[in-house]
N, C-alpha and C positions, 0 to 999 in steps of 0.2 A: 736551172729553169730555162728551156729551151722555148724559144716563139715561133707560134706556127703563122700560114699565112694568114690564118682568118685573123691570130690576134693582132699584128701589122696592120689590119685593114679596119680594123676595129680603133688604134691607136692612132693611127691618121687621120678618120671620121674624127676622132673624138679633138684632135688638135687643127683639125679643118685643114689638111694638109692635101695636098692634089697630088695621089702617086699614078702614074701608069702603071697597066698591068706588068710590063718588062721592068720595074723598076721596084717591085715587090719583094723579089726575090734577093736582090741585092741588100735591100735596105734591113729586111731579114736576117739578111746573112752580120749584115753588120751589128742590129742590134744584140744577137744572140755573142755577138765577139765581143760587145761591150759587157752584157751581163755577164761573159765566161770571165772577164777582167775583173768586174766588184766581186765576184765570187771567188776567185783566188787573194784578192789582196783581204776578205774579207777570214781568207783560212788563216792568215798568218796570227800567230801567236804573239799576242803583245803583252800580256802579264808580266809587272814590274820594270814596264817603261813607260816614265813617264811622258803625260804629252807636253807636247813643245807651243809656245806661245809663238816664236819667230823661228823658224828652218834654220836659220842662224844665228841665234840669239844674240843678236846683234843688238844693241844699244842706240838711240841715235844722240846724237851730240848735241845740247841744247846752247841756246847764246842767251846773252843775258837781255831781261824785258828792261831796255833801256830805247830814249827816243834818239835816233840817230841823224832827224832832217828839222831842222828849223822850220818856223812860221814863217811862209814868204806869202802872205795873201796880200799884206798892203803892197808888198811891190806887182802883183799879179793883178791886182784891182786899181792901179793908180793908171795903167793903161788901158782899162775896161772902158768904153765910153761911159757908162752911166752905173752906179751903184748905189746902196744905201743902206746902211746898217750891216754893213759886212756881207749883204748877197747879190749878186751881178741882178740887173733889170735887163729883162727883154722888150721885144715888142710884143702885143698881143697877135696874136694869131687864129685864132679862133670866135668869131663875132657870136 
């Protein structure tokens, strides 16, 4: 499926894209290179291979759901100036 320029001009309208007229051609050119590309990869014969979930079915390493930092809020809050029931007070700020 080859694009001419009307359909370029049509495809840009339609993605609200600002081409100049010298820049119609190129972009043509190029999208006609991209559809020549799905349409080659799309000849390839894949019957009886399977697809692939990771390119390299790589695995990744899991670590175990364990807690590795202790509770340091009362040391964190004991230099707070003002707290109460275990959450920092501020000032107000907004009247």
């Amino acid at each position: 499926m080859a694009l001419e320029r009307s359909d370029v001009e049509k495809i840009a309208h339609l993605a609200r894209l600002g081409l100049n007229d010298a820049d119609i051609p190129q972009t043509t050119a190029t999208l006609n290179n991209i559809l020549g590309l799905i349409d080659a990869m799309q000849a390839v014969d894949t019957n009886g291979i399977e697809p692939l979930a990771h390119p390299l079915e790589a695995t990744q390493r899991l670590r175990a759901d364990t807690v590795t930092e202790s509770n340091h809020r009362e040391a964190y809050q004991a230099i707070a100036p003002a707290v109460e029931n275990g959450l920092y007070l501020v000032p107000k700020v907004i009247e």
